[in-house]
C-alpha positions as CSV (number, residue, x, y, z in Angstrom):
1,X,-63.3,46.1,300.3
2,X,-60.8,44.4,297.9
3,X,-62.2,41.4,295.9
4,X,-60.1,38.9,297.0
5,X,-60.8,35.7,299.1
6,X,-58.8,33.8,301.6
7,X,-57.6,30.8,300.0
8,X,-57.9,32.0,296.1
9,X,-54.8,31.9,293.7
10,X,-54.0,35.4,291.9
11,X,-51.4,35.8,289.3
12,X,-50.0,39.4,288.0
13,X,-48.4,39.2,284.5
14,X,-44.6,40.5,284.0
15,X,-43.3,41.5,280.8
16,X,-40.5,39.1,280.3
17,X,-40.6,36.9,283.0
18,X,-44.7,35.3,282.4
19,X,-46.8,35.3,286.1
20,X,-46.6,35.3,289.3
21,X,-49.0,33.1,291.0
22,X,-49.5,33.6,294.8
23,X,-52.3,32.3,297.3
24,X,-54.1,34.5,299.5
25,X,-53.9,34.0,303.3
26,X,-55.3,37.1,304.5
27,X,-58.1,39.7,303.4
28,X,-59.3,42.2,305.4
29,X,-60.5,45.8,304.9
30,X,-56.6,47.6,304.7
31,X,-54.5,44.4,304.1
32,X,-53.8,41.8,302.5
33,X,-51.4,38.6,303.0
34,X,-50.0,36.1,300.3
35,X,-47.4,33.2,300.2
36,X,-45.7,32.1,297.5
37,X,-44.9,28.9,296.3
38,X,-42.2,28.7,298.9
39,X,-44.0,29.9,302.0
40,X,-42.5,33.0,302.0
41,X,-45.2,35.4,303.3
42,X,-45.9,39.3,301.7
43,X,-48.3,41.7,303.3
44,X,-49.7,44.9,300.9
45,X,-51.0,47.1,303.4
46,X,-53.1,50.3,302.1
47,X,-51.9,53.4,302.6
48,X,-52.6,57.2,302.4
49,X,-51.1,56.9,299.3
50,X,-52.5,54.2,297.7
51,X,-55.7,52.1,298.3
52,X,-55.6,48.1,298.1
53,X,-57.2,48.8,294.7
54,X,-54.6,50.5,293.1
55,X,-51.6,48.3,294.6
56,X,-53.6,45.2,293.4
57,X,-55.4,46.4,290.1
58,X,-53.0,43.9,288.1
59,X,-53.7,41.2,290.4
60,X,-56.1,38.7,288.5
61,X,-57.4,35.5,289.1
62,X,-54.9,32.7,288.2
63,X,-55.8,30.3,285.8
64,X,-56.5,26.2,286.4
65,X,-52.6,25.9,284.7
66,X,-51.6,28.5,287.3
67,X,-52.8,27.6,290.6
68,X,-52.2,23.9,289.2
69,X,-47.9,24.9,288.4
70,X,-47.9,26.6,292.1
71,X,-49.6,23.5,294.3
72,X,-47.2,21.3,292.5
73,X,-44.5,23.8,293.5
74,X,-45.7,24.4,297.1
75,X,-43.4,23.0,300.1
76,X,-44.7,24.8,303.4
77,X,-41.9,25.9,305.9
78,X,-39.5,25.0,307.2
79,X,-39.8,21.5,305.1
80,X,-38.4,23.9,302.2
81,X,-35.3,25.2,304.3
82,X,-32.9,22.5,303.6
């Protein structure tokens, strides 16, 4: 079972670019759902190939800055259409 919660705020570091802070919508045993800042929604589904832990083993919890920058950013759809 991944260790990730419904709700929490991850973050996964890039080289150049600094984080990526999403929130988790959805955990359960072979999937997992997150939105970004702008709603958009992403699924990582485990497969034969690779388990949730290995698709998610940069994943970390974001920090207070982090989850603080992406609330501040947030806009549910479609309010963030226009």
């Amino acid at each position: 079972m991944p260790q990730f919660e419904e709700g929490q705020y991850v973050s996964w570091d890039h080289h150049r670019d600094g984080a990526t802070t999403v929130q988790i919508t959805v955990v359960d045993r072979f999937h997992i759902t997150y939105r970004s800042a702008d709603d958009h929604r992403e699924i990582v589904d485990a497969t034969v190939f690779r388990s949730l832990a290995e698709q998610t083993a940069d994943w970390r919890p974001a920090t207070e800055a982090e989850a603080a920058a992406f609330k501040a950013r947030f806009r549910p759809a479609p309010e963030n259409w226009n």
